[in-house]
C-alpha positions in Angstrom: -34.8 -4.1 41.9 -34.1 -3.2 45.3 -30.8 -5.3 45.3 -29.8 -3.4 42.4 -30.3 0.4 43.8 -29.1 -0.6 46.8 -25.7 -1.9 45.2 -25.8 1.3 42.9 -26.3 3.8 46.2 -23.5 1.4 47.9 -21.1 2.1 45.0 -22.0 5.4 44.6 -21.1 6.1 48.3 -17.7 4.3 48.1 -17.0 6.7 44.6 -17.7 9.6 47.1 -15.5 8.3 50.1 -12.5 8.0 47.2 -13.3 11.6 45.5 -13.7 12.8 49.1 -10.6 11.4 50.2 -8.4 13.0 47.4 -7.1 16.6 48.2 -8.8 19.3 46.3 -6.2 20.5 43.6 -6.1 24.2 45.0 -6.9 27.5 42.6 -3.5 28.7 42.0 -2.7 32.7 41.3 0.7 31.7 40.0 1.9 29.6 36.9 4.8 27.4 38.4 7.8 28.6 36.4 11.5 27.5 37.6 13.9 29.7 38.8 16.9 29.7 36.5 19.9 28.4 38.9 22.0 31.5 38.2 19.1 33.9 39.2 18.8 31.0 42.4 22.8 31.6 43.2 22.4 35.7 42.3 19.5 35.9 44.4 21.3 34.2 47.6 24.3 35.9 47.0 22.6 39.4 46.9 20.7 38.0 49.9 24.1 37.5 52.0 22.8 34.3 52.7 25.4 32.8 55.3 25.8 29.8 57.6 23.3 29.8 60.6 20.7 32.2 59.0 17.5 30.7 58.2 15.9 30.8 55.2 12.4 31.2 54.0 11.4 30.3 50.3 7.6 31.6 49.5 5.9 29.8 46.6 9.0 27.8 46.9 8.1 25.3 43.7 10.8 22.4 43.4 12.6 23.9 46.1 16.0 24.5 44.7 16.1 27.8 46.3 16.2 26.4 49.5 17.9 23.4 49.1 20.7 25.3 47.5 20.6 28.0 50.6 21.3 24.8 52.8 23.8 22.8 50.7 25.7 25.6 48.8 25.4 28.7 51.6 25.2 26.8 54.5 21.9 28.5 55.8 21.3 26.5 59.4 17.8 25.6 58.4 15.9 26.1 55.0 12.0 26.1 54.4 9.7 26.2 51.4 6.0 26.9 51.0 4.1 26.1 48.6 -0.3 26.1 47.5 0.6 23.2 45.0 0.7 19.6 46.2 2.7 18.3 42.9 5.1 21.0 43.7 6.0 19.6 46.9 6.9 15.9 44.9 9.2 18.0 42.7 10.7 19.4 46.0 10.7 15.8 47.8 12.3 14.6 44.3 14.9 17.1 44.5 15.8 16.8 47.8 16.4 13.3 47.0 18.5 13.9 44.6 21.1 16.7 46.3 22.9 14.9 47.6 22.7 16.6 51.0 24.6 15.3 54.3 22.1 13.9 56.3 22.6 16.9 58.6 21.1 19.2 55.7 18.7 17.3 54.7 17.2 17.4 58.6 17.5 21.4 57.7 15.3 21.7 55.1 11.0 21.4 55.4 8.7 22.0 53.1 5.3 22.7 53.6 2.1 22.9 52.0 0.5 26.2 52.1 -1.4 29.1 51.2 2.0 32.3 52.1 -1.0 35.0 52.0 -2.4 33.7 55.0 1.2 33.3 56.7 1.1 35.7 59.9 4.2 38.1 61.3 4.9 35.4 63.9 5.6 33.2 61.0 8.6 35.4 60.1 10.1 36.2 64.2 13.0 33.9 63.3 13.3 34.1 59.5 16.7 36.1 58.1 16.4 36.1 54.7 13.4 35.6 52.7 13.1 34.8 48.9 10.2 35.1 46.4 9.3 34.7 42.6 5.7 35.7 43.2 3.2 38.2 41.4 3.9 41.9 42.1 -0.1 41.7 43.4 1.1 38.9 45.9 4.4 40.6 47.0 2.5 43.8 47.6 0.2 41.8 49.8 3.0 40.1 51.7 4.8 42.9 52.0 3.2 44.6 55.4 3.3 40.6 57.0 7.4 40.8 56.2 8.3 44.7 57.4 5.6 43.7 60.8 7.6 40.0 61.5 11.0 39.9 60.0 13.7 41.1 62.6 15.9 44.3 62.0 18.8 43.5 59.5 16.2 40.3 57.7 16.8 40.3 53.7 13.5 39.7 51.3 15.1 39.0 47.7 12.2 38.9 44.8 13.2 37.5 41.5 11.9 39.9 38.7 9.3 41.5 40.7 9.6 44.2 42.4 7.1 46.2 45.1 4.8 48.7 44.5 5.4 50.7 47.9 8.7 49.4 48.8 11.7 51.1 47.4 14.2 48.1 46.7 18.1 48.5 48.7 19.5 47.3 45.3 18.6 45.8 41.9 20.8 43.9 39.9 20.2 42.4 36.5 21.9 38.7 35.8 22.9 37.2 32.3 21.2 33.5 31.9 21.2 31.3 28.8 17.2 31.8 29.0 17.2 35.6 29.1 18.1 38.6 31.6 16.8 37.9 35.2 16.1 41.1 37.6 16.8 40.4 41.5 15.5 43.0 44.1 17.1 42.7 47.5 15.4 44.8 50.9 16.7 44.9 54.3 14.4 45.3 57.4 15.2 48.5 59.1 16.0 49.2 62.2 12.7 49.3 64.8 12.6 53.3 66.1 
């Protein structure tokens, strides 16, 4: 009897060691929905997105916003967040797949994590961020961007808007799936 409870409490603590060992599949605020590729191009675009700026992809899902920043604008470097660990396969996948010089692909990072608990020193060297996030998540974001992002930074949200931050432009694009709205700010200048 003891052999057998002592076998049973071994493989019980081995089941915990595994379960332990697995990542915790984090509460998400956000179902992952894929940016349309002519809202991703629309969005860069109105974003002025240019070679050597840096961009900054929150929530970034299967990271074709920033892989297209890098390959197709010629951004200098190019980084995605993102809560969801199966996001960053897709974005691993993807990156696979572009068909990136080897030069690009050093220029693009993903990384996993939570973009409400990024900080203003996160941003110092950011010029142009993009987001397809909650209104409720951009308006909590919002104060981190104005306090980090340098004068003359662009934040481009895709169909979301601000509730206290009165968009530079909006423009509306035509896509096979429906009409996409693209909101574009600009960092003022510091008085």
């Amino acid at each position: 009897m003891r052999t057998l409870f002592a076998a049973t409490l071994g493989l019980a603590m081995i089941a915990g060691l595994l379960v332990a060992d697995e990542p915790e599949k984090p509460k998400l605020d956000i179902r992952y929905v894929p940016t349309h590729p002519k809202a991703v191009e629309a969005m860069l675009k109105l974003a002025g997105v240019k070679e050597g700026d840096t961009v900054c992809d929150l929530g970034c899902g299967d990271g074709r916003i920033v892989i297209a920043a890098v390959k197709d604008f010629k951004a200098k470097k190019g980084i995605g967040y993102d809560l969801d660990p199966d996001r960053l396969k897709d974005c691993k996948v993807n990156l696979e797949s572009a068909k990136l010089t080897a030069e690009q692909e050093k220029a693009i990072t993903f990384k996993l994590g939570n973009v409400l608990k990024l900080t203003p020193d996160d941003f110092k060297d950011i010029d142009v961020v993009t987001l397809y996030l909650l209104p409720s998540i951009n308006d909590k974001l919002q104060p981190v961007l104005k306090k980090g992002l340098k004068p003359g930074a662009r934040v481009v949200s895709h169909d979301f808007s601000m509730t206290d931050w009165k968009e530079d432009k909006m423009i509306k694009v035509d896509a096979p799936d429906r009409t996409h709205s693209v909101y574009l700010w600009t960092i003022p200048a510091k008085n």
